[in-house]
C-alpha positions as CSV (number, residue, x, y, z in Angstrom):
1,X,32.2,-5.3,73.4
2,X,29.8,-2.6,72.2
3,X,27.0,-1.2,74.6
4,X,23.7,-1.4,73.2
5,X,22.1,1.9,71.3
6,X,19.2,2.5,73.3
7,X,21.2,2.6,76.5
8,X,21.3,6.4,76.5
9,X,17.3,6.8,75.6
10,X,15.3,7.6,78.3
11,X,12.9,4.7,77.5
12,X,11.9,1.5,78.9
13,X,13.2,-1.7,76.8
14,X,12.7,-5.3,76.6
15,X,14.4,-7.2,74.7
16,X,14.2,-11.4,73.6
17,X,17.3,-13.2,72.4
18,X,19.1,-10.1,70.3
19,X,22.0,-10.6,69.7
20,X,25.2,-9.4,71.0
21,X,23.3,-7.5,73.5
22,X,25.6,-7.5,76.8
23,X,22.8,-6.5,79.6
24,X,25.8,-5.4,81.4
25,X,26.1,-2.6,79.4
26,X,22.5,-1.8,79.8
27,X,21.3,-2.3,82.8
28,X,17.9,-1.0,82.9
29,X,17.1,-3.4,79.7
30,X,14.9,-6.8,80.7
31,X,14.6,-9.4,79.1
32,X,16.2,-12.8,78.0
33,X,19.3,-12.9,75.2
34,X,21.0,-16.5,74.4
35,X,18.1,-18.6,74.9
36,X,17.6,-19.9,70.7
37,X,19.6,-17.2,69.0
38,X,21.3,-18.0,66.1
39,X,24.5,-16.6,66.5
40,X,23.8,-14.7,70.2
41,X,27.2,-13.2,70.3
42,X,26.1,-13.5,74.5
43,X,25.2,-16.7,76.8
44,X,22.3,-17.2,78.0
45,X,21.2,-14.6,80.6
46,X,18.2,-12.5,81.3
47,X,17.5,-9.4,83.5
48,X,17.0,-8.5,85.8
49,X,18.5,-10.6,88.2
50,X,16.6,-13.7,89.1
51,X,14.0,-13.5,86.0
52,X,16.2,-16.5,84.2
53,X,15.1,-19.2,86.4
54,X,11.7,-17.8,86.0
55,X,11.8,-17.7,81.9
56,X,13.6,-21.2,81.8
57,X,10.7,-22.6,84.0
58,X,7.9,-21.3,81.7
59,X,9.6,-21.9,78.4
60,X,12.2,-24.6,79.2
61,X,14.7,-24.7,77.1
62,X,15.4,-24.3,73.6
63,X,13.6,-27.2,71.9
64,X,15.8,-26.8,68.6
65,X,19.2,-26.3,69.6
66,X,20.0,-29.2,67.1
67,X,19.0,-27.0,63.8
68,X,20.0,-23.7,64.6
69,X,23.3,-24.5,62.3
70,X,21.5,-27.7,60.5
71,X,23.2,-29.1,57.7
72,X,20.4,-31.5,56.9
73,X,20.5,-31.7,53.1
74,X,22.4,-35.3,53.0
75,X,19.5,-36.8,54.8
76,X,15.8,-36.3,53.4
77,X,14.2,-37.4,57.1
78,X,16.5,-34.8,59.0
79,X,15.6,-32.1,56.2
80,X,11.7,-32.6,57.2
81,X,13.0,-32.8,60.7
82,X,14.5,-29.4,60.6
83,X,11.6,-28.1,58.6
84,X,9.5,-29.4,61.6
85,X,11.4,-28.8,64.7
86,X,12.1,-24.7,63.6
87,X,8.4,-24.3,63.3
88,X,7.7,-25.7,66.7
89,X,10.7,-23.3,67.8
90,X,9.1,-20.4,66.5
91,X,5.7,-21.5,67.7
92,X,7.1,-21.4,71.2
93,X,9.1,-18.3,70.5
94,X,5.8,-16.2,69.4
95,X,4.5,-17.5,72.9
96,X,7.6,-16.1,74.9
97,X,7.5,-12.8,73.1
98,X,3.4,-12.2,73.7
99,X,4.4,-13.1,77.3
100,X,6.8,-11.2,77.7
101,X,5.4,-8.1,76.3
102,X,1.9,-8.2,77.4
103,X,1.9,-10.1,80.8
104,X,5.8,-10.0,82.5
105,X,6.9,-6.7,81.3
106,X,3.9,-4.7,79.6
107,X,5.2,-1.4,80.0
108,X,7.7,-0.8,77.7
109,X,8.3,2.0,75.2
110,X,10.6,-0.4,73.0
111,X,9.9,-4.3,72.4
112,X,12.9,-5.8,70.0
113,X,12.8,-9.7,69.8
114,X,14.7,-11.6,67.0
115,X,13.7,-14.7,65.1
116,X,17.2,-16.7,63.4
117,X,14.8,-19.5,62.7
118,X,14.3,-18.8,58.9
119,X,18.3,-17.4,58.7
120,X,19.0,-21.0,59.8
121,X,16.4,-22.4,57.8
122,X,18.0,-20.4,55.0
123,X,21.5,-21.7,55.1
124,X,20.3,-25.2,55.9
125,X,17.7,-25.7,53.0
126,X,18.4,-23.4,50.0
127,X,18.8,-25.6,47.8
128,X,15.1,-26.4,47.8
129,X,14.0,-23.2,46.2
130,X,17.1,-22.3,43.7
131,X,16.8,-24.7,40.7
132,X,20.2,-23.1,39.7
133,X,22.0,-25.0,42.7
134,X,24.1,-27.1,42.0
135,X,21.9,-29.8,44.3
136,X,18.6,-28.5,43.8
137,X,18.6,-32.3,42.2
138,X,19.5,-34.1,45.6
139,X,16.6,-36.3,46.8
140,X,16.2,-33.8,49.8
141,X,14.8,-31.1,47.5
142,X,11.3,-31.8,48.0
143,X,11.1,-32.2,51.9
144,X,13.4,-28.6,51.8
145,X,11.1,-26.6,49.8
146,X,8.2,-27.9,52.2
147,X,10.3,-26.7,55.0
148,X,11.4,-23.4,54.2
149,X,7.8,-22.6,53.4
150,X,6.5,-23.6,56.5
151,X,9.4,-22.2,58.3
152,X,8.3,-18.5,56.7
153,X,4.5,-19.1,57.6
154,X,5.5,-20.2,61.2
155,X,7.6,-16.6,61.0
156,X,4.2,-15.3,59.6
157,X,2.2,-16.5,62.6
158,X,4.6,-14.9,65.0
159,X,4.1,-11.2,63.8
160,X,0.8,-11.3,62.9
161,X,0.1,-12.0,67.0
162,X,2.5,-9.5,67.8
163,X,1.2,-6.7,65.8
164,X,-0.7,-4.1,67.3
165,X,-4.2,-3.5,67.7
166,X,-4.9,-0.7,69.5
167,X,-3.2,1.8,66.4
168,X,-1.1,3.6,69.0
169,X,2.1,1.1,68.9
170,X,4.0,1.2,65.9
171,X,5.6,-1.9,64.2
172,X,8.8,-2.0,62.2
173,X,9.5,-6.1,60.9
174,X,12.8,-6.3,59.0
175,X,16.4,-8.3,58.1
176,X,19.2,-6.5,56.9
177,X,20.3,-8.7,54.2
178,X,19.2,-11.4,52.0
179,X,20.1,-14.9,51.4
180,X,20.8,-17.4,48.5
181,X,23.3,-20.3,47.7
182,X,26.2,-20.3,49.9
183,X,29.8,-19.4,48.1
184,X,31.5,-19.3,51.2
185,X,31.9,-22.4,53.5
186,X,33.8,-24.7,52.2
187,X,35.9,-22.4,50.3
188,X,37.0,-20.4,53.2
189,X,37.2,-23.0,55.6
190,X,39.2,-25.5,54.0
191,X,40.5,-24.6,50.3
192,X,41.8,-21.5,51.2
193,X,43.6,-22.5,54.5
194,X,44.8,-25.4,52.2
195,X,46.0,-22.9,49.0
196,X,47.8,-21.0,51.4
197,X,49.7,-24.0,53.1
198,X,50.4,-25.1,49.3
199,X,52.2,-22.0,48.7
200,X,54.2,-22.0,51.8
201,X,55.2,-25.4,51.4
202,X,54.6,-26.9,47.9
203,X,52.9,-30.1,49.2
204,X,49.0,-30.8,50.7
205,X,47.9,-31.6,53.8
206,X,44.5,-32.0,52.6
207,X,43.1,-35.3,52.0
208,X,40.4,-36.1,50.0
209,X,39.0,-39.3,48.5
210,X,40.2,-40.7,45.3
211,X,36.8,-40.5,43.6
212,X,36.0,-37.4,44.5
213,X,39.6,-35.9,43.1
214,X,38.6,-37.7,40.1
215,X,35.3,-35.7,39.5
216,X,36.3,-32.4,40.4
217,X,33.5,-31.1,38.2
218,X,31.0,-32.3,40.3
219,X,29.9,-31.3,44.1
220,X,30.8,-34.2,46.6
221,X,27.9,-35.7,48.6
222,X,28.3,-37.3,52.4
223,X,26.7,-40.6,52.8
224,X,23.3,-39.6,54.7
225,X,23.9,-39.3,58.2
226,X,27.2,-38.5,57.8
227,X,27.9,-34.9,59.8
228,X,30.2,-32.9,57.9
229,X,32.3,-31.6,60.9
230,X,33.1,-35.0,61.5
231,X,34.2,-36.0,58.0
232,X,36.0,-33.0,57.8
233,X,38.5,-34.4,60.6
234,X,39.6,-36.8,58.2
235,X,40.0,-34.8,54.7
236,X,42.3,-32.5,57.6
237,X,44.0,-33.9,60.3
238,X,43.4,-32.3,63.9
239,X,46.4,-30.6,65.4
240,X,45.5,-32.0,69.0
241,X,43.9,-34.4,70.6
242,X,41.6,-31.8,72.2
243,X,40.6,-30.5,68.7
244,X,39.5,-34.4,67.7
245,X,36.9,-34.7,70.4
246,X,36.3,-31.3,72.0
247,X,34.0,-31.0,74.4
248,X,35.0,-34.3,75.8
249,X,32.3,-35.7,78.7
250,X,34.5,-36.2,81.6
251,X,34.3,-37.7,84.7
252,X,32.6,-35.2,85.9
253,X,29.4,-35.2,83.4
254,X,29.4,-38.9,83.4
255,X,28.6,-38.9,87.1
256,X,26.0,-36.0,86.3
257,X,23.6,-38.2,84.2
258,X,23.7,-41.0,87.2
259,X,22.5,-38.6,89.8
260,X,19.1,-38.8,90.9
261,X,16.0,-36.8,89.5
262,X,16.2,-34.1,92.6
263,X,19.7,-33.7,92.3
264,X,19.4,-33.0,88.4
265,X,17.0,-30.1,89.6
266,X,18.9,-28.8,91.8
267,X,21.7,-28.7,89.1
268,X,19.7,-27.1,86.3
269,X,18.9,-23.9,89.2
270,X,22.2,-23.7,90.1
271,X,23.3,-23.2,86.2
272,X,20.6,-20.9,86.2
273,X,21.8,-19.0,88.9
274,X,25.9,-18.7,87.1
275,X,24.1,-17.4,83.8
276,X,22.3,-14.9,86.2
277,X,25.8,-14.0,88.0
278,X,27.7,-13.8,84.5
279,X,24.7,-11.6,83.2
280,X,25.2,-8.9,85.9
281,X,29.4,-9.4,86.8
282,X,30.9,-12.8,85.4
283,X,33.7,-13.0,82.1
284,X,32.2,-12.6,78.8
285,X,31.4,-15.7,76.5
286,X,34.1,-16.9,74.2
287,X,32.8,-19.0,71.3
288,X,34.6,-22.4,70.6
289,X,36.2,-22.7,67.0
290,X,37.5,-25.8,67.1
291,X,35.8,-27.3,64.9
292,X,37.0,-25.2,62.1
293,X,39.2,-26.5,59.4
294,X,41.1,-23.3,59.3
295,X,42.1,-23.3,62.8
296,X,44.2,-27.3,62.2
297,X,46.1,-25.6,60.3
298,X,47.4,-23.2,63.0
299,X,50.3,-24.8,63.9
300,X,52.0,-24.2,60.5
301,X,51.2,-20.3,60.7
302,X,54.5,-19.3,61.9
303,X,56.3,-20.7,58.9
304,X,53.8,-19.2,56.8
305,X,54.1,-16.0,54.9
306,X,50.5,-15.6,54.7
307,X,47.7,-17.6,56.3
308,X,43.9,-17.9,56.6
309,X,42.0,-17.2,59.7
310,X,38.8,-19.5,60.9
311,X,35.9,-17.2,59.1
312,X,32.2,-18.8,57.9
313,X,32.0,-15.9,55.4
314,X,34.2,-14.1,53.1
315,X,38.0,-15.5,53.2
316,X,40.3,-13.7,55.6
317,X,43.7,-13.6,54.6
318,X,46.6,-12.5,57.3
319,X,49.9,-11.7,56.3
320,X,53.0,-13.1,58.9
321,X,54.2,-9.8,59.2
322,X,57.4,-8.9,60.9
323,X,56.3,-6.7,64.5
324,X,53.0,-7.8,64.7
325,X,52.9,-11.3,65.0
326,X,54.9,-13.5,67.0
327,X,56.6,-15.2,64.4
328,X,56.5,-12.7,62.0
329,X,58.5,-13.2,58.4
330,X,57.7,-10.3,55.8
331,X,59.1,-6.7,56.7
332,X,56.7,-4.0,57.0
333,X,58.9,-2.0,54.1
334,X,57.6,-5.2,52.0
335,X,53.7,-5.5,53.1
336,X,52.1,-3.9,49.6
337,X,54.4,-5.7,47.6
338,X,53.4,-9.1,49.8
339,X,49.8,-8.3,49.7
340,X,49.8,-8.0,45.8
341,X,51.9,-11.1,45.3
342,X,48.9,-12.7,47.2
343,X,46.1,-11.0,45.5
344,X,47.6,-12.6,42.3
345,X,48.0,-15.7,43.5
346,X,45.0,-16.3,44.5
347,X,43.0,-14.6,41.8
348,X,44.6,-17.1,39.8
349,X,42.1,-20.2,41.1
350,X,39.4,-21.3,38.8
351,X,36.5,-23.0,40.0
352,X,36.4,-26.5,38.4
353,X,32.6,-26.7,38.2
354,X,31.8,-23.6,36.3
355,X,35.4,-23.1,34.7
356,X,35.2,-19.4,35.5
357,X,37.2,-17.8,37.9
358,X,36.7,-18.8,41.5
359,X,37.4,-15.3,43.4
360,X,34.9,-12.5,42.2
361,X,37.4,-10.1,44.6
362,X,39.9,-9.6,47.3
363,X,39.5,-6.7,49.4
364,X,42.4,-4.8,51.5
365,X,42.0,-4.0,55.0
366,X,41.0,-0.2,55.2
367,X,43.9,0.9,57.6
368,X,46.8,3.2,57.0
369,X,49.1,1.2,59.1
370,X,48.4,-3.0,59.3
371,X,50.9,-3.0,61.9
372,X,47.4,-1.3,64.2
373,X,45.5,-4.2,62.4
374,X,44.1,-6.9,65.8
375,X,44.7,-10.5,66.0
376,X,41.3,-11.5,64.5
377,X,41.5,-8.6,61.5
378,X,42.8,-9.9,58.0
379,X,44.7,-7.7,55.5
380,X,42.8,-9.5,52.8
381,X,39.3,-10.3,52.1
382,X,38.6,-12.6,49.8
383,X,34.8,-12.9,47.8
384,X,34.2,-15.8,46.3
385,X,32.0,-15.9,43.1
386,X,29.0,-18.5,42.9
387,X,29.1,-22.1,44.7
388,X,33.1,-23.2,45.1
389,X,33.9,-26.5,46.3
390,X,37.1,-26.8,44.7
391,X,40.2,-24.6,43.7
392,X,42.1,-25.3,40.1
393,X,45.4,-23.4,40.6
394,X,47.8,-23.4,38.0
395,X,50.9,-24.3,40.1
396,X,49.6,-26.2,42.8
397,X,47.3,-27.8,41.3
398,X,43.9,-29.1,42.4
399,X,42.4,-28.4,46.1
400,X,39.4,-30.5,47.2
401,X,36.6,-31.2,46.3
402,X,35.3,-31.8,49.7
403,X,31.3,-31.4,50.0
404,X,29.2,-28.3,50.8
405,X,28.7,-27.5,54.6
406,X,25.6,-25.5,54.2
407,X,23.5,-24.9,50.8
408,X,22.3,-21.7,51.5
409,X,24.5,-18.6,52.8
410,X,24.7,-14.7,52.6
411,X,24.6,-13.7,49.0
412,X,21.3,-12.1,48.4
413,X,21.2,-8.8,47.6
414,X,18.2,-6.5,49.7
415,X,16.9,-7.7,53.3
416,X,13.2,-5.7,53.7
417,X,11.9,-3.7,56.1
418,X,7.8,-3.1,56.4
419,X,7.1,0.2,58.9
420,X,3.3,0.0,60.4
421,X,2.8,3.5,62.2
422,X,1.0,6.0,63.3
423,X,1.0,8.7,60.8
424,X,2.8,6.8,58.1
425,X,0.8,6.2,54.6
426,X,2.0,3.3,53.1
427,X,3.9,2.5,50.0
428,X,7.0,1.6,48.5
429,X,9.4,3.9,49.8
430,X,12.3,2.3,47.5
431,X,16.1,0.3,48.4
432,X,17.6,2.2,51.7
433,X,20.5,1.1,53.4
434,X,20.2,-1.6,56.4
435,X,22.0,1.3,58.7
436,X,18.4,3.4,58.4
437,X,16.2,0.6,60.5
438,X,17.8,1.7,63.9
439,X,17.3,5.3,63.6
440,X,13.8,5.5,62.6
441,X,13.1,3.4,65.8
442,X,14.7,6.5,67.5
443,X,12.6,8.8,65.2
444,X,9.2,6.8,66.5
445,X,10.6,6.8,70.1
446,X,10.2,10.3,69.3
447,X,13.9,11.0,70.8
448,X,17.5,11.6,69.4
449,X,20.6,9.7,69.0
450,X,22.5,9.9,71.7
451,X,25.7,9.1,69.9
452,X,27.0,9.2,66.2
453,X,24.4,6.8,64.5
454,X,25.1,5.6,60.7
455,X,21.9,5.9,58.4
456,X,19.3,8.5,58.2
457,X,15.1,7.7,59.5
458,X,13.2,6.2,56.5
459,X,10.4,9.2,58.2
């Protein structure tokens, strides 16, 4: 819903899958956005109008689409697989970008493109290089170490052709955060939607295997081969039929993979052609979460007092709260006192592996009145601490195990940023906030903010 920064720069930009870039709201960007992003925030669409069919026809299609979200680590073959098929992706990707900006659109004053292979890579394959994770021992290890190097040098490749050579163009290569093991999957998607349904109603609805219960010391492992999402349907039951097998191929698709080769063609332009017309006019992209956990246990919600919303990070926590939602129970006069009672309770859990406790802490929603809050904004945050695939609570008892969805996640401390400029000596300039990257591209742009901008330039 945000229009992009550089909108109200007088410069030309071209950009290659950012994401959440709405080329709506910038309509004299070019470029492609969607095509392998990991997590675009946009479908695919490209401007200007027309230049889609053109990019798809050069490029094709994404050719690892399958990894972007890999969960590889119960199988050693699809953990070299995803090692393999990301570096081909970024191959191809480094090819794009150098087309892009030096033969389709060469005059620009700004060039962004984004690489989420290694993020993906990252959250997929951790566990090869921490020997403090808890499956650093899994016979994967070896074949995810070799990936996640080759998946950096691939990302190596890529900027070393794209920096400049002519020492007029500045460069500016950065993330904003780090990585590490992942604390946050499995805990927020399904122990947490589970404590809370304990609470409310002093039985489970989780369902875990016997001999997993039994070890709750230990991290469960999936059978290899086994996809997590669908084991997941078992430990908690869909609410719907249309949750069980969502997208289902209808009649519809089923007649599209008989059609002739032509026909197909002809297909693939005109799908082309709707990602051009939502680009430049059609409804925004909403994102399909139902494969979440969380979101089976919606049905339950309204005779919650408290319940947790589908969230791949931190744990989000909404109160039922009387005149905000539809079902609402507590009364405003009571939210502070509801949001302690919950704070307590679930500071309470211990994490079964480590014996320590399981929350590190829970955050309140930074608004004066929570009846303002929207319907996807919690009134609690909740930060787990360290690698939590089960909950010990003291009243209701043990939740899970159930097995770790990714082993790496968003827990490292400092991202990096490297500046190559004109004029700039170089040197280690120290730990700056993430929020200073954007305006020192402004600062080398040699222009101003146009609007209020967080951070200050690192020149």
């Amino acid at each position: 819903r945000f229009t992009p920064w550089w909108t109200g720069l007088d410069r030309r930009v071209v950009v290659f899958d950012t994401p959440y870039v709405d080329l709506r709201r910038a309509p004299d960007t070019r470029g492609v956005v969607g095509w392998g992003a990991h997590d675009p925030g946009r479908l695919l669409t490209a401007s200007p109008r027309g230049f889609l069919a053109e990019f798809k026809s050069r490029f094709g299609p994404y050719p690892a689409s399958r990894w972007t979200y890999g969960m590889p680590f119960p199988s050693s073959a699809d953990t070299q697989t995803m090692g393999e098929s990301l570096c081909r992706a970024l191959d191809l990707r480094s090819g794009a970008a150098r087309w892009l900006a030096m033969e389709r659109f060469p005059d620009w004053d700004l060039f962004i493109t984004v690489a989420g292979e290694l993020h993906g890579a990252v959250e997929g394959l951790w566990h090869g290089v921490d020997s403090r994770h808890p499956l650093h021992g899994h016979p994967s290890t070896p074949a995810a170490e070799r990936a996640l190097v080759d998946v950096h040098r691939a990302l190596d490749r890529m900027v070393g052709q794209l920096m400049p050579s002519d020492g007029h163009t500045a460069l500016v290569a950065f993330n904003p955060g780090g990585m590490g093991p992942n604390h946050s999957d499995v805990a927020s998607m399904v122990l947490l939607p589970e404590l809370l349904y304990r609470h409310a109603f002093g039985h489970p609805l989780l369902r875990v295997p016997s001999e997993w219960a039994a070890s709750p010391g230990r991290v469960p492992i999936l059978q290899d081969g086994a996809g997590w999402t669908a084991a997941s349907k078992a430990w908690v039951p869909p609410v719907s039929a249309e949750l069980l097998d969502w997208p289902r191929p209808g009649p519809l698709r089923t007649l599209v993979r008989r059609l002739p080769a032509p026909v197909k063609g002809a297909l693939k332009g005109a799908r082309a052609a709707v990602g051009d017309w939502r680009a430049h006019g059609g409804p925004r992209a909403r994102q399909d979460l139902h494969w979440q956990p969380a979101l089976r246990y919606r049905r339950h919600w309204p005779r919650m007092p408290a319940f947790a919303l589908p969230s791949f990070y931190d744990g989000r926590i909404r109160l039922n709260l009387r005149g905000r939602e539809r079902d609402g129970m507590i009364e405003p006069s009571r939210y502070q006192e509801a949001c302690e009672a919950m704070t307590q309770m679930v500071g309470e859990c211990r994490n079964p592996r480590t014996g320590e406790p399981a929350v590190d802490s829970i955050e309140r929603a930074d608004t004066r009145d929570p009846l303002a809050l929207t319907g996807s904004e919690a009134d609690l945050i909740v930060v787990w601490r360290g690698v939590v695939t089960a909950l010990e609570h003291p009243r209701l008892g043990l939740v899970g195990p159930v097995p770790l969805r990714r082993t790496g996640g968003h827990t490292g401390r400092y991202g990096m940023a490297c500046v190559l400029a004109p004029g700039v000596d170089p040197g280690d300039r120290g730990v700056r906030s993430a929020f200073d990257v954007a305006p020192t591209i402004v600062d080398l742009l040699g222009g101003r903010p146009v609007g209020p901008m967080s951070g200050q330039s690192l020149l």
